[in-house]
PDB file of N, H, CA, C and O in Angstrom:
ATOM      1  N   UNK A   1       5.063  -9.067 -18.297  1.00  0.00           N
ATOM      2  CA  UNK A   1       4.940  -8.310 -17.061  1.00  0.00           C
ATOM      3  C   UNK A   1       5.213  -6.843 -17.358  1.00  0.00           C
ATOM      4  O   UNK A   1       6.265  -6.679 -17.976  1.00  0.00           O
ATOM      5  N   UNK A   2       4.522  -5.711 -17.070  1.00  0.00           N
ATOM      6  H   UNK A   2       3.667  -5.844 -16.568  1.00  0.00           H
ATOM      7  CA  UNK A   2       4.269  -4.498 -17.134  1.00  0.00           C
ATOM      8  C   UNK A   2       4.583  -3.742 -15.906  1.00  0.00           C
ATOM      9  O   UNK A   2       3.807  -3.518 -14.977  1.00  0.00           O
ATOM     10  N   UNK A   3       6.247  -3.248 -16.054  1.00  0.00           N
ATOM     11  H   UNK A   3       6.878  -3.431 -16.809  1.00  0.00           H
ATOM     12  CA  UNK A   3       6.924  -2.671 -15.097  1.00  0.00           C
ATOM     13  C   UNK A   3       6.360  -1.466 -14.891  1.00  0.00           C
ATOM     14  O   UNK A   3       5.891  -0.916 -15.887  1.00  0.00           O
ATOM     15  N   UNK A   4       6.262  -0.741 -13.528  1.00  0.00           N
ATOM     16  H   UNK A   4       6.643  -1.188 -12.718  1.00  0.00           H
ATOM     17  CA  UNK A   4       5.713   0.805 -13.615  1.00  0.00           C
ATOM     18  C   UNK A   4       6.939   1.817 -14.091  1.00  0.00           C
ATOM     19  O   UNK A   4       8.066   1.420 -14.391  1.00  0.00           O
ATOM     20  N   UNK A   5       6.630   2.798 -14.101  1.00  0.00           N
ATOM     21  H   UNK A   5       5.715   3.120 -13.858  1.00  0.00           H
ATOM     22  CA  UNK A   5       8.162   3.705 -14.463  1.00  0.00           C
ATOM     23  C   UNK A   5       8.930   3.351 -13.352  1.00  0.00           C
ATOM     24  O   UNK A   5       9.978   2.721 -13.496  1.00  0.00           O
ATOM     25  N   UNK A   6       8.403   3.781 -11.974  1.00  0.00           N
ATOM     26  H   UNK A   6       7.552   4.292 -11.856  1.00  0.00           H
ATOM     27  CA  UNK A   6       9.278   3.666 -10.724  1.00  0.00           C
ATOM     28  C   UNK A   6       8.520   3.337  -9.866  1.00  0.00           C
ATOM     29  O   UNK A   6       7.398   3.843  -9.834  1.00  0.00           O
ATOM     30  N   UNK A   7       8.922   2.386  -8.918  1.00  0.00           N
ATOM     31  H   UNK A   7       9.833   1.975  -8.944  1.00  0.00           H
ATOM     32  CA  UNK A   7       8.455   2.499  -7.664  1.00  0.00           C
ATOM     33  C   UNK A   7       8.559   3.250  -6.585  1.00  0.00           C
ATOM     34  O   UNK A   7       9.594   3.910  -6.491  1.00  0.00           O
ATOM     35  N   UNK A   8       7.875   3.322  -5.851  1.00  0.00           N
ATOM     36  H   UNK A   8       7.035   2.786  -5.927  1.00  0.00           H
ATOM     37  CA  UNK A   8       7.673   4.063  -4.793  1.00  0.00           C
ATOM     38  C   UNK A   8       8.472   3.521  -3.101  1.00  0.00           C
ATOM     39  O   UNK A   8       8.610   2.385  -2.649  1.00  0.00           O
ATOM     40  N   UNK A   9       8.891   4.948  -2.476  1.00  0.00           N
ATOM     41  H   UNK A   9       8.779   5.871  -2.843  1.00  0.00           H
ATOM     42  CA  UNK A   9       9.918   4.521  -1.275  1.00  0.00           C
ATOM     43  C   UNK A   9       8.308   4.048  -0.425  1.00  0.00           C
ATOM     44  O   UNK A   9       7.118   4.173  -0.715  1.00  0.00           O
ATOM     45  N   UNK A  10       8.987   3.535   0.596  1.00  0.00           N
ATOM     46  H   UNK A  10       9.954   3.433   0.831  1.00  0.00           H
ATOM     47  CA  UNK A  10       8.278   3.421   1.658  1.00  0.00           C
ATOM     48  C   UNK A  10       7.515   4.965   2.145  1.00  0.00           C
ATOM     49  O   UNK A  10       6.295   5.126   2.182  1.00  0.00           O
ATOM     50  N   UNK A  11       8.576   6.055   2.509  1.00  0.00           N
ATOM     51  H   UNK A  11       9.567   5.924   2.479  1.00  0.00           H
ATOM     52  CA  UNK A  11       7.915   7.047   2.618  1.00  0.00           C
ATOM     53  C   UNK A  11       7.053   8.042   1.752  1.00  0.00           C
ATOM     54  O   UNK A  11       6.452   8.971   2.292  1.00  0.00           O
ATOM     55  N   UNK A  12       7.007   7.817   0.363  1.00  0.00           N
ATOM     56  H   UNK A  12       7.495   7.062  -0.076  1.00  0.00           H
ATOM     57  CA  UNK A  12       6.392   7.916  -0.331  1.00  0.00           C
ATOM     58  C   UNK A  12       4.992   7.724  -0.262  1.00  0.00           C
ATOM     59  O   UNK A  12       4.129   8.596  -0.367  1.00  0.00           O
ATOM     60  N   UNK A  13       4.861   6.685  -0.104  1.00  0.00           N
ATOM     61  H   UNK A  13       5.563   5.977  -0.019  1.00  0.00           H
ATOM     62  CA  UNK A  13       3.440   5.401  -0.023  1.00  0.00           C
ATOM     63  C   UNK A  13       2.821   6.078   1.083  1.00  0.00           C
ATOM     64  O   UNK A  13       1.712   6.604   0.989  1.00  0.00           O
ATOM     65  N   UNK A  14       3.633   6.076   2.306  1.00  0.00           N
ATOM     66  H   UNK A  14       4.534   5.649   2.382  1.00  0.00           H
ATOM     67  CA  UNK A  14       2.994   6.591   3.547  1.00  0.00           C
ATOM     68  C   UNK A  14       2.367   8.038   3.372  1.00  0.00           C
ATOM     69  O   UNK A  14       1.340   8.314   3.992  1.00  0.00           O
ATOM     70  N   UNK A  15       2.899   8.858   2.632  1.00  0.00           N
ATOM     71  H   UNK A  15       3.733   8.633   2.127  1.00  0.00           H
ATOM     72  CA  UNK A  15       2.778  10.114   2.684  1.00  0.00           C
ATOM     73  C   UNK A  15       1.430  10.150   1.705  1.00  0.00           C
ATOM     74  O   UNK A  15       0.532  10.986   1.805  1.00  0.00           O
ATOM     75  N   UNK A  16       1.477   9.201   0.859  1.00  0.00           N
ATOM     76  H   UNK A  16       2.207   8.522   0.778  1.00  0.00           H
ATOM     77  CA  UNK A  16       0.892   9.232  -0.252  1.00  0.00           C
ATOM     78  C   UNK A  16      -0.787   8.589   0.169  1.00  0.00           C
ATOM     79  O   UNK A  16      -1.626   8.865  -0.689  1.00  0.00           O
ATOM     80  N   UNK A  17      -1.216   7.927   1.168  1.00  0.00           N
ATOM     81  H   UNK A  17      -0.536   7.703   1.865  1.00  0.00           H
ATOM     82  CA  UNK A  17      -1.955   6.989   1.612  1.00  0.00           C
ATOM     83  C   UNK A  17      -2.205   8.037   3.013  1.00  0.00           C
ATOM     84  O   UNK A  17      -3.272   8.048   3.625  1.00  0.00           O
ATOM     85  N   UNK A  18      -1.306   8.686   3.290  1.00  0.00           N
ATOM     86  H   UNK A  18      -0.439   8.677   2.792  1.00  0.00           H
ATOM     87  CA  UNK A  18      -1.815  10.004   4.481  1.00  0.00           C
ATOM     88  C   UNK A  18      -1.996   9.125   5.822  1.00  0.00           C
ATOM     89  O   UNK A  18      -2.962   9.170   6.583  1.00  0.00           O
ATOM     90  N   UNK A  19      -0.647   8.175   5.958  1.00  0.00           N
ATOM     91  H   UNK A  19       0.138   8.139   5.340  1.00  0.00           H
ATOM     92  CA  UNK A  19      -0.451   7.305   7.230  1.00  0.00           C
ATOM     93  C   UNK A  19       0.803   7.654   7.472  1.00  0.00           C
ATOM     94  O   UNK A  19       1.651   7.886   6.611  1.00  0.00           O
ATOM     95  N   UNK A  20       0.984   7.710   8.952  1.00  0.00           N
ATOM     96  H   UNK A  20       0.295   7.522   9.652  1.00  0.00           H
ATOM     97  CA  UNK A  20       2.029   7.330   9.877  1.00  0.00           C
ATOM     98  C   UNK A  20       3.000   6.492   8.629  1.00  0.00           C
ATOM     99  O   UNK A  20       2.455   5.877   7.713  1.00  0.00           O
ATOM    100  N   UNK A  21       4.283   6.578   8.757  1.00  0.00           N
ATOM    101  H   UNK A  21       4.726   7.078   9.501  1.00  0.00           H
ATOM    102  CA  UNK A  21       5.393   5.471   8.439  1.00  0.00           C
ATOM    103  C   UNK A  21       5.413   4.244   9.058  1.00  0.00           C
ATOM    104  O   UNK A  21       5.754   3.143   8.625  1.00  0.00           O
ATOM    105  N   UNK A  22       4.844   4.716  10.532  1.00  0.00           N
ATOM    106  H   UNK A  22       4.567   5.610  10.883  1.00  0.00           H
ATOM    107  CA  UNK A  22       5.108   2.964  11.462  1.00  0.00           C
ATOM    108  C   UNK A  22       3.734   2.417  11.031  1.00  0.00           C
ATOM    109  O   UNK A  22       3.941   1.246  10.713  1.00  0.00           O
ATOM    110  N   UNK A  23       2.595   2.670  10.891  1.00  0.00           N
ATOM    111  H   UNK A  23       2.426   3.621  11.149  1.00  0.00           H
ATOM    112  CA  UNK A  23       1.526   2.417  10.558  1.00  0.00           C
ATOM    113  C   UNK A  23       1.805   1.262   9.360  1.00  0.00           C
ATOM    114  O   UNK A  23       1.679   0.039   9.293  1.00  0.00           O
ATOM    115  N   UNK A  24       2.225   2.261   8.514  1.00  0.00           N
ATOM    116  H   UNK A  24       2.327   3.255   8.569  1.00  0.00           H
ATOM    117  CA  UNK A  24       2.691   0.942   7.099  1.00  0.00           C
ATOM    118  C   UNK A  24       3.434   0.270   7.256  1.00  0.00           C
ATOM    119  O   UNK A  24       3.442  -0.829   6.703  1.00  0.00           O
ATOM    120  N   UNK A  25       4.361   0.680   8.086  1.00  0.00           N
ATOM    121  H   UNK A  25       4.355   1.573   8.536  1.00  0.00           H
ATOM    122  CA  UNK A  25       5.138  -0.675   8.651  1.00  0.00           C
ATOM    123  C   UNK A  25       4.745  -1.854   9.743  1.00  0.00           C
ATOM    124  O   UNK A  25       5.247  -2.971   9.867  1.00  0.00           O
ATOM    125  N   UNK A  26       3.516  -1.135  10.607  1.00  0.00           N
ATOM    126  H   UNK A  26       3.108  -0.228  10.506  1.00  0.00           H
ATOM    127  CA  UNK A  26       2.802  -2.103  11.122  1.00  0.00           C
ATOM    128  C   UNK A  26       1.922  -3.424   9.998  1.00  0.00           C
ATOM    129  O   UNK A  26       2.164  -4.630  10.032  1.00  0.00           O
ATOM    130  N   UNK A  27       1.136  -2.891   9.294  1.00  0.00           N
ATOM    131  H   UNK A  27       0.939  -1.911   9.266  1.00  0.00           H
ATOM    132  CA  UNK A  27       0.325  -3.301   8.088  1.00  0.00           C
ATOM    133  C   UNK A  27       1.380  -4.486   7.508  1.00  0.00           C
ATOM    134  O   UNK A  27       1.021  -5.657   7.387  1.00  0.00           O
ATOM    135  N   UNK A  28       2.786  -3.990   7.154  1.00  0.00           N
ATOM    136  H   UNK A  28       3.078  -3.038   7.253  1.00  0.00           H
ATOM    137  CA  UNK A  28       3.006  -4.751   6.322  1.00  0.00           C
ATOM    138  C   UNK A  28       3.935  -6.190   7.294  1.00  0.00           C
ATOM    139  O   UNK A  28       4.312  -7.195   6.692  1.00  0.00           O
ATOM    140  N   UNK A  29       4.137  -6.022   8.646  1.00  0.00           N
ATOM    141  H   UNK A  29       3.831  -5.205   9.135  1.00  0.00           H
ATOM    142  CA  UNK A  29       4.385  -6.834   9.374  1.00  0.00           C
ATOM    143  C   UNK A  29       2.666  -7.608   9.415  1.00  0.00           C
ATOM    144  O   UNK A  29       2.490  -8.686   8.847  1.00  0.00           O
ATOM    145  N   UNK A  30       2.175  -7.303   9.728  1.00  0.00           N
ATOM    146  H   UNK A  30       2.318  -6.427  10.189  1.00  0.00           H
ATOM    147  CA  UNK A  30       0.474  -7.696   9.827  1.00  0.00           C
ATOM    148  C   UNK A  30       0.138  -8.421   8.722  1.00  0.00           C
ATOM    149  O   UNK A  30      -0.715  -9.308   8.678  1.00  0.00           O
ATOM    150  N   UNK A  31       0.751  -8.072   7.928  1.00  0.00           N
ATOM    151  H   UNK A  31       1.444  -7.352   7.964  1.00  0.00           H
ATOM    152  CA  UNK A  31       0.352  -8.392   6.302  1.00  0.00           C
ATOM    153  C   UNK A  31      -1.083  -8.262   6.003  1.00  0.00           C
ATOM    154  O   UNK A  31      -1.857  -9.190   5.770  1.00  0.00           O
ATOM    155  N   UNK A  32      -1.446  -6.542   6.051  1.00  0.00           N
ATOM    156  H   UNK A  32      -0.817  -5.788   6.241  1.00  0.00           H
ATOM    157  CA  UNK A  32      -2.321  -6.605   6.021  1.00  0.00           C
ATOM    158  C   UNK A  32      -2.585  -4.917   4.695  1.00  0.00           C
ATOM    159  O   UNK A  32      -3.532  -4.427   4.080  1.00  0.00           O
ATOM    160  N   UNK A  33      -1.372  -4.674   4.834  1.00  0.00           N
ATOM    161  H   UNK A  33      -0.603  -5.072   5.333  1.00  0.00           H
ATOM    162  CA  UNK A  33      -1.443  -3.670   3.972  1.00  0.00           C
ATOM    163  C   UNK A  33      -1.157  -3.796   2.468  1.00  0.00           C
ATOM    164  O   UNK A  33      -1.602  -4.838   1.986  1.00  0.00           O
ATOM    165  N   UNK A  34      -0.426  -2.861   1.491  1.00  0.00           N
ATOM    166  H   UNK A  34      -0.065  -2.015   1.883  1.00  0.00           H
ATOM    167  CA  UNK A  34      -0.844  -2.872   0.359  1.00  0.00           C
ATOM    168  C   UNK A  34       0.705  -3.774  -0.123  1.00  0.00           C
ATOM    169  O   UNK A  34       1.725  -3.615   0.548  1.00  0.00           O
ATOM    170  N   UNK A  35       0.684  -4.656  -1.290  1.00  0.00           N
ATOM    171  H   UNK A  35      -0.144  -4.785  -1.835  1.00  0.00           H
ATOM    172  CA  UNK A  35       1.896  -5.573  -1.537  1.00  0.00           C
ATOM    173  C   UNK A  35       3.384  -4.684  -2.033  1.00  0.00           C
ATOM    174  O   UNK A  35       3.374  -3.758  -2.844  1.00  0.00           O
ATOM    175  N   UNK A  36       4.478  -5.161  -1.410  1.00  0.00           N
ATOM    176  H   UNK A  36       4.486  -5.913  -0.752  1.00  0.00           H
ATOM    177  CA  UNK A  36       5.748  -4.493  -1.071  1.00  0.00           C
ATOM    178  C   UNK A  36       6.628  -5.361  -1.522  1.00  0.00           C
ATOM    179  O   UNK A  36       6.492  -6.551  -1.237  1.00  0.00           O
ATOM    180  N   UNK A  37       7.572  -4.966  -2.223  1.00  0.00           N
ATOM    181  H   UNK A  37       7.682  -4.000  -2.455  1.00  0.00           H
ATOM    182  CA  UNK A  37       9.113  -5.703  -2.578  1.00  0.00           C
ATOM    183  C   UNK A  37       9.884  -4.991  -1.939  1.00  0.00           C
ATOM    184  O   UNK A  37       9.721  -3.830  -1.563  1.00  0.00           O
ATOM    185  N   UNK A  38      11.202  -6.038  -1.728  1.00  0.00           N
ATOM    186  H   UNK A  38      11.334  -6.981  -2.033  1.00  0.00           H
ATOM    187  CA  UNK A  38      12.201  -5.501  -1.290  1.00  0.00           C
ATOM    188  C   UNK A  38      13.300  -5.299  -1.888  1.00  0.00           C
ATOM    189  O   UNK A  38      13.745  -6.316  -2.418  1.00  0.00           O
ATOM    190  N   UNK A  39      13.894  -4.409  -2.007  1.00  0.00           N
ATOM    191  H   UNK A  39      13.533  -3.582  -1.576  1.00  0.00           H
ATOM    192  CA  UNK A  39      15.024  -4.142  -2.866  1.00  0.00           C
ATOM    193  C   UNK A  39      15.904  -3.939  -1.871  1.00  0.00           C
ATOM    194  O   UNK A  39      15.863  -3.074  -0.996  1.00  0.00           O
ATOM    195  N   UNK A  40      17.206  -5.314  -2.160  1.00  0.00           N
ATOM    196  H   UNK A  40      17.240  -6.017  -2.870  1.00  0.00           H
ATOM    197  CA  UNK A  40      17.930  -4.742  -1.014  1.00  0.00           C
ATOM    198  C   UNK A  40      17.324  -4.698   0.113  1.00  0.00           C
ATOM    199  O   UNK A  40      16.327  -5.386   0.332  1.00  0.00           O
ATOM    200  N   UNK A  41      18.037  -3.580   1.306  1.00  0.00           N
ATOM    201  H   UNK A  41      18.847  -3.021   1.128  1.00  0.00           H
ATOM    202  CA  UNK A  41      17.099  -3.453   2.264  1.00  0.00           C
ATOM    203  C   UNK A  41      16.490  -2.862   2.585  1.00  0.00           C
ATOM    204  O   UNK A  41      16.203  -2.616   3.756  1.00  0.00           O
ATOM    205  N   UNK A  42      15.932  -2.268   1.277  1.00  0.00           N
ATOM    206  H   UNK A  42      16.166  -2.467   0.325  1.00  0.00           H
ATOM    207  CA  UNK A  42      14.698  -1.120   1.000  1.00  0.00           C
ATOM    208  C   UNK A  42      13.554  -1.852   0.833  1.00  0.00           C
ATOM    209  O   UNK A  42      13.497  -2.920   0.223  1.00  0.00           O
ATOM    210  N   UNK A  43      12.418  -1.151   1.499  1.00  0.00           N
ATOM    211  H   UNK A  43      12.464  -0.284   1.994  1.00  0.00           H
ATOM    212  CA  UNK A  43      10.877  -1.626   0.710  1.00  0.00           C
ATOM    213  C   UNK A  43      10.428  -0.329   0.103  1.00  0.00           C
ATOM    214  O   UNK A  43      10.485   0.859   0.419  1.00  0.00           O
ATOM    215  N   UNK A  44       9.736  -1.376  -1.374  1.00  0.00           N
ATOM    216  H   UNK A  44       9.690  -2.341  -1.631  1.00  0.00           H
ATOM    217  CA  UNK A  44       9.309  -0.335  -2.542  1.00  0.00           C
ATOM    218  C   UNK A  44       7.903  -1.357  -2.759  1.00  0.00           C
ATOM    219  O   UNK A  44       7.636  -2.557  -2.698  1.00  0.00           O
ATOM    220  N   UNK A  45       7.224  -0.093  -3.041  1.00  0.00           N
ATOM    221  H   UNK A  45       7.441   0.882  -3.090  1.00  0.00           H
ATOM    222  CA  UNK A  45       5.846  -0.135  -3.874  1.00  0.00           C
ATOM    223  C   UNK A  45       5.824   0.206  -4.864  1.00  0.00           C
ATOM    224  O   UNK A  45       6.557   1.130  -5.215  1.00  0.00           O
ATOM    225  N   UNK A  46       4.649  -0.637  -6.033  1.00  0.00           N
ATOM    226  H   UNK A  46       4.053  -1.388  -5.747  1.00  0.00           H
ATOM    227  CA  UNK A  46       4.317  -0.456  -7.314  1.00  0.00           C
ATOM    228  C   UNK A  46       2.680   0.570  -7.509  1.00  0.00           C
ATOM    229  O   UNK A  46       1.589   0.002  -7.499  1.00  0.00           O
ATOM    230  N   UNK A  47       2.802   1.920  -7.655  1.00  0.00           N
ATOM    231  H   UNK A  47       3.689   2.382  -7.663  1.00  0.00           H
ATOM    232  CA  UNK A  47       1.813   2.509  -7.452  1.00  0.00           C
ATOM    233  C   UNK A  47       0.869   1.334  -8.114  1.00  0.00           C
ATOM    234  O   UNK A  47       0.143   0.772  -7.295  1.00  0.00           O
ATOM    235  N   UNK A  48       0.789   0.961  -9.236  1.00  0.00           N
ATOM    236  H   UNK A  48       1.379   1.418  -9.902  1.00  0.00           H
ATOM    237  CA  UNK A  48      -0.574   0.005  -9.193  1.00  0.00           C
ATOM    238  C   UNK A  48      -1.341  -1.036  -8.555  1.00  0.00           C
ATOM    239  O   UNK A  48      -2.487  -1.449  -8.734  1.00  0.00           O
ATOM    240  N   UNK A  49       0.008  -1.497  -7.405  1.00  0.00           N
ATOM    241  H   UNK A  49       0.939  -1.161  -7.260  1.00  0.00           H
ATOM    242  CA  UNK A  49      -0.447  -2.280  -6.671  1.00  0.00           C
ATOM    243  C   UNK A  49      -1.230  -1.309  -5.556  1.00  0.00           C
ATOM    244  O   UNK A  49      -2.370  -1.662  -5.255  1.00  0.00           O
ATOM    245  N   UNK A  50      -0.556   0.181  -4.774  1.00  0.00           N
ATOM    246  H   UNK A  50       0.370   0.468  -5.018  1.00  0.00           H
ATOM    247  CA  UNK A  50      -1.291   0.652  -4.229  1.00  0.00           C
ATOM    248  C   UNK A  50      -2.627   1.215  -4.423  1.00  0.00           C
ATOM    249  O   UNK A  50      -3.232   1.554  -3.406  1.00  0.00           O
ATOM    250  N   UNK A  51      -3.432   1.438  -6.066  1.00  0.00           N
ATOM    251  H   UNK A  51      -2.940   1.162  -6.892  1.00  0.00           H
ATOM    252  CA  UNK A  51      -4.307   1.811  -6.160  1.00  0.00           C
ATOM    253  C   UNK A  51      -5.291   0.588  -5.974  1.00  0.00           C
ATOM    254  O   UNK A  51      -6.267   0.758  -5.244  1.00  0.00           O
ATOM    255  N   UNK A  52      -5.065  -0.836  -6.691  1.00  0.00           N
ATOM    256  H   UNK A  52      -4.272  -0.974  -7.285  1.00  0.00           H
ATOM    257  CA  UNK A  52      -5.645  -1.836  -6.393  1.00  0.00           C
ATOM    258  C   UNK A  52      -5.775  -2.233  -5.163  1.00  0.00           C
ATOM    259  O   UNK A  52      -6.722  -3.003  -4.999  1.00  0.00           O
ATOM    260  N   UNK A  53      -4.982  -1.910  -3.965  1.00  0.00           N
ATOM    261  H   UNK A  53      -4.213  -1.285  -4.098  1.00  0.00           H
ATOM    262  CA  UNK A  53      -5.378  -2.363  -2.609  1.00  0.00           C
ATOM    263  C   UNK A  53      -6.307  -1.003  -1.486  1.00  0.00           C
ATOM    264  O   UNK A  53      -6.802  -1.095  -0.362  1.00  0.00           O
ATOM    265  N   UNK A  54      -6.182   0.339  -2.618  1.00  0.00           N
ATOM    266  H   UNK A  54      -5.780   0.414  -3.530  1.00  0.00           H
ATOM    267  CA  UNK A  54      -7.108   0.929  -1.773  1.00  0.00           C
ATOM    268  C   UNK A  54      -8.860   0.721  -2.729  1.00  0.00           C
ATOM    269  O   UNK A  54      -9.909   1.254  -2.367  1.00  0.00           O
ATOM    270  N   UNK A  55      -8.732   0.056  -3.623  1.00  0.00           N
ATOM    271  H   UNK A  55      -7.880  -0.377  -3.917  1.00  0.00           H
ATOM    272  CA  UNK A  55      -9.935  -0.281  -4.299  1.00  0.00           C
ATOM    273  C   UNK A  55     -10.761  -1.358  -3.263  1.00  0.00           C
ATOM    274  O   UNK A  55     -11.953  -1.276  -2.966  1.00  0.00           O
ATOM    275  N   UNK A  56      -9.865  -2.312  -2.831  1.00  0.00           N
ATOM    276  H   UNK A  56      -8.896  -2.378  -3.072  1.00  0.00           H
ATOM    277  CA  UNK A  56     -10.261  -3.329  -1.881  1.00  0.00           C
ATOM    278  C   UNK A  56     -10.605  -2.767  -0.610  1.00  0.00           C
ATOM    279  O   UNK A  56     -11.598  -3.416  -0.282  1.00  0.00           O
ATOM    280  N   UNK A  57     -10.360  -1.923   0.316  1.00  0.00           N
ATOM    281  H   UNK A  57      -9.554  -1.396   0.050  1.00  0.00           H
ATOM    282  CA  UNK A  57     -10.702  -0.742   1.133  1.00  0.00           C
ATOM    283  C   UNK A  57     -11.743  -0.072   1.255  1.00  0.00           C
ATOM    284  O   UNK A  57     -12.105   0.392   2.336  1.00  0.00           O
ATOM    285  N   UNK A  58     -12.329   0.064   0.239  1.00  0.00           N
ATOM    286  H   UNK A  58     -12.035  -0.313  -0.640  1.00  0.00           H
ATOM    287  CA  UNK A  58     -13.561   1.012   0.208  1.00  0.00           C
ATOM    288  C   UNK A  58     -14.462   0.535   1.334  1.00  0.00           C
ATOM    289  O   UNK A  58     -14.424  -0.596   1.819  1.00  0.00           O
ATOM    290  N   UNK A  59     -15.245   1.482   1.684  1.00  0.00           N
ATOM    291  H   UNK A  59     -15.276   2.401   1.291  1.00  0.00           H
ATOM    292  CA  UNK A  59     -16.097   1.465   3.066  1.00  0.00           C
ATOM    293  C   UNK A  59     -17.564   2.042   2.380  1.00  0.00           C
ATOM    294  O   UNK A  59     -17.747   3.044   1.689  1.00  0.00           O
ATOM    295  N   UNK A  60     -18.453   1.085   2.815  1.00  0.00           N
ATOM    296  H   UNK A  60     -18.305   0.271   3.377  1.00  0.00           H
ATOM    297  CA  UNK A  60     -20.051   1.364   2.749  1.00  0.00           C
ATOM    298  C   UNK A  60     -20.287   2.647   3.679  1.00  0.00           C
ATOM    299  O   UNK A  60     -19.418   3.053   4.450  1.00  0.00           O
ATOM    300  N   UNK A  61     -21.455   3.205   3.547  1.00  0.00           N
ATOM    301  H   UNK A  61     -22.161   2.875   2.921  1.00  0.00           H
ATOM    302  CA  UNK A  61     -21.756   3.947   4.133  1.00  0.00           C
ATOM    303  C   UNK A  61     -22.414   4.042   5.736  1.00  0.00           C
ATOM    304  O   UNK A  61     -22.883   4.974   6.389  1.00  0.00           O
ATOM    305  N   UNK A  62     -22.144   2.256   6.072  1.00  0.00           N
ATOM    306  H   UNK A  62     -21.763   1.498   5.541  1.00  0.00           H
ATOM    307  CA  UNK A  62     -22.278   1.775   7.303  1.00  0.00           C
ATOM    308  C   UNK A  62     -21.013   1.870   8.426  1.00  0.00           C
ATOM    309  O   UNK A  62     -20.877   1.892   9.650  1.00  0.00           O
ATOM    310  N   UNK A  63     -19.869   1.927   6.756  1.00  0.00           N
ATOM    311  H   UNK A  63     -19.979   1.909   5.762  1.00  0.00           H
ATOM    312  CA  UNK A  63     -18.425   1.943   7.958  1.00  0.00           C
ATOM    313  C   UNK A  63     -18.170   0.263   7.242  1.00  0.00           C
ATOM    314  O   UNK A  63     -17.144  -0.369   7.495  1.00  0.00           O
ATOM    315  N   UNK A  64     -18.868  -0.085   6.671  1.00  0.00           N
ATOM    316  H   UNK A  64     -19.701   0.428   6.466  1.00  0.00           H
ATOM    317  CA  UNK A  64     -18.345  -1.833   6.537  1.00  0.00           C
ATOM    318  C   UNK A  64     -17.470  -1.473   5.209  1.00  0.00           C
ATOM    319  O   UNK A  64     -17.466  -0.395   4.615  1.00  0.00           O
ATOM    320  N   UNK A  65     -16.741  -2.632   4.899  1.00  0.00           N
ATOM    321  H   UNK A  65     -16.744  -3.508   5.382  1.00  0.00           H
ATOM    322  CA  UNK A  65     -15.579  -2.684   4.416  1.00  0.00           C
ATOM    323  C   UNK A  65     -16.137  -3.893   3.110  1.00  0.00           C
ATOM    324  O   UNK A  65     -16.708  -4.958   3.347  1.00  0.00           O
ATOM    325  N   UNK A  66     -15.766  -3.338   1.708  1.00  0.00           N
ATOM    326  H   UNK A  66     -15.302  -2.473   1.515  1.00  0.00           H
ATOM    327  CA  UNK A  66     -16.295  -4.199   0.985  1.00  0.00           C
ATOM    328  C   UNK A  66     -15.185  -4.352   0.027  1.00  0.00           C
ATOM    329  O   UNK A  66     -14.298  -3.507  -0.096  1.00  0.00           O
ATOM    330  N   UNK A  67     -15.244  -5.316  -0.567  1.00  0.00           N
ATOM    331  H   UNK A  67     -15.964  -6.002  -0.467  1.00  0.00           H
ATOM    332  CA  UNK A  67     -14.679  -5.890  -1.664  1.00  0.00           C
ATOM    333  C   UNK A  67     -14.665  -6.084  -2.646  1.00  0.00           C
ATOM    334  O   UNK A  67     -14.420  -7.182  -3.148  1.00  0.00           O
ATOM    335  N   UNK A  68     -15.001  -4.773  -3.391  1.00  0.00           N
ATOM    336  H   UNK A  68     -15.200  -3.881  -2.984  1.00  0.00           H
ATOM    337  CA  UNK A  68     -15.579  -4.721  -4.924  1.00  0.00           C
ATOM    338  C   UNK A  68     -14.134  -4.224  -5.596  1.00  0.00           C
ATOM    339  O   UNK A  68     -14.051  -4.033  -6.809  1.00  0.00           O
TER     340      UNK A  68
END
């Protein structure tokens, strides 16, 4: 397993992804946003997990949402 240097705060991610804080915290109640550990009673992200879940994101030029 291939640790990143550091993970990322919650506000990090948000800032970083150019969302609201409650937004990602909506998403990740939704479970619909990008994958989160908890440390303690912190949530942290693994930037590689966030680049792989905005890869899944990408939008056609219809607005549709694809999965490449």
């Amino acid at each position: 397993m291939n640790l990143p240097d550091r993970l990322w705060s919650h506000e990090e991610t948000a800032a970083f992804l150019g969302v609201p804080e409650a937004t990602l915290h909506f998403w990740n109640h939704k479970g619909i946003g990008p994958v989160s550990f908890k440390v303690g009673r912190y949530r942290r992200y693994d930037p590689d997990d966030i680049g792989r879940w905005l890869r899944t994101r990408r939008e056609t030029a219809t607005g549709q949402v694809c999965d490449s």
